[in-house]
Steps between C-alpha positions, in 0.01 A plus 500: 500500500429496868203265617307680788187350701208695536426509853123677443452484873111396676347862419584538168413168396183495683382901425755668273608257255559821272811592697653103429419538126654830479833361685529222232417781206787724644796218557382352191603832304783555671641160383442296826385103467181525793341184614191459721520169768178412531585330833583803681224638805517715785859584549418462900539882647122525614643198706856653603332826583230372762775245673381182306881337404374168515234537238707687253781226431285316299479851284868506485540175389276556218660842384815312458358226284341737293740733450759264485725550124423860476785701468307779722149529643341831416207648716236810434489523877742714763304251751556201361836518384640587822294219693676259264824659543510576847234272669607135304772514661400539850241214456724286393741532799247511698362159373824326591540325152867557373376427204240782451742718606770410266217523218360837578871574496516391142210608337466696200553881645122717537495839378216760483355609147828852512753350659465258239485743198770739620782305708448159275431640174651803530178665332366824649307573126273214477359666135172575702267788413208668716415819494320565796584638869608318708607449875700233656439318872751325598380204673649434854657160421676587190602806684603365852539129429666509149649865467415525140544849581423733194517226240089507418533862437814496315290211269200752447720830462587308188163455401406728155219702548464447903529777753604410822382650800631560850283324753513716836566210793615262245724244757142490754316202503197505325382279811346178313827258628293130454340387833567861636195653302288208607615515887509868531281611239393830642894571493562377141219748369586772659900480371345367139279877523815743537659265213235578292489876614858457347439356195195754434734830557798356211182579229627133369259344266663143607601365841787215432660256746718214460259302722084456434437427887577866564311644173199303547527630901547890381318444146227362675447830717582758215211302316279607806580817503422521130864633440524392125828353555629202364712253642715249331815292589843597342541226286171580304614845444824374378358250258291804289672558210419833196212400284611464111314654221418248268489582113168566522534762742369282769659473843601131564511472816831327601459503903548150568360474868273174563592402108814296583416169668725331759604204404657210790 
């Protein structure tokens, strides 16, 4: 049985610990041994991104103690899967320690949530059911960064019961990018409206991402507009599982997001 860490990233532990439960439900039912470091933080790209090197070693250093006899690190984020991926390595070097180098070198490999699921598992049917509409936004890290490509929708065309919508504009930015929506906020609003224009023409009933920082950007301003749409982050949807009908003739309801607990 593989052992994978649970890398639950800053924002999900902090505002959408739902998403991190749901991750461990999923792997858990698809066979896979998930732990939870409780040492890990900040995996250091608020840092990277606004030119800080320096003060993200320490970050580093951590991420590779705590992640350190995992066979792979799994993350619910686009973001930070490719900071770890892509930025570890360029603060190390940076830093001018060999030896970080050679260790972010020979850590355990990071994967987001579907590139996990379909090119380590091999699993495209995750048994999930939820029978809603639904469109996807494919977040600009996991698109640009990580080319997961059409994985996510691939997972939820697989999905019983769900109807997946085209999202017009699907590759634009939805404009929330970290610092970006705090330094050019005007900017970040404006490209988070025309997302949510998007969004509102599929006639989805659910808004799904692999990444919360961009559904809590866009979710926040369909809520605004009083849209009625939901948002929620891929691995939640692929956690939900088809009630059973008891004996009694009462649904029991077998969805097992927020009921697993993640264990170190």
């Amino acid at each position: 049985m593989p052992r994978v860490g649970l890398m639950v990233t800053c924002l999900n532990d902090t505002l959408f610990p739902d998403t991190g439960k749901a991750v461990v439900t999923l792997l858990r039912r698809l066979g896979v041994d998930v732990g939870f470091p409780a040492a890990q933080t900040c995996c250091g790209q608020p840092m990277v991104n606004t030119g800080y090197f320096d003060e993200a070693v320490p970050l580093v250093r951590n991420h590779l103690d705590a992640f350190a006899g995992y066979d792979a690190v799994i993350a619910p984020s686009g973001s930070c899967a490719g900071s770890v991926r892509h930025q570890h390595g360029l603060v190390a070097e940076r830093s001018g320690d060999p030896g970080l180098v050679r260790a972010v070198g020979d850590a355990p490999p990071v994967y987001e949530l579907s590139e996990y699921l379909i090119d380590v598992l091999g699993t495209v049917d995750v048994g999930a059911y939820f029978p809603h509409r639904v469109t996807y936004h494919p977040t600009c890290h996991s698109l640009r960064m990580l080319g997961v490509g059409d994985r996510p929708t691939r997972l939820l065309g697989a999905v019983r019961g769900l109807t997946l919508l085209d999202l017009p504009g699907a590759a634009e930015c939805c404009g929330f990018g970290g610092t970006f929506a705090v330094k050019n906020a005007e900017t970040s609003i404006a490209m988070g409206n025309d997302k949510a224009r998007h969004v509102r023409e599929t006639g989805a009933e659910v808004l799904v991402a692999g990444d919360n920082s961009c559904l809590m950007h866009v979710g926040g301003l369909l809520s605004r507009q009083r849209s009625g749409l939901r948002v929620m982050h891929l691995a939640e949807v692929l956690a939900q599982t088809e009630p059973v009908i008891s004996d009694a003739g009462r649904a029991a309801d077998r969805r097992s997001v927020g009921s697993a607990g993640v264990t170190a």
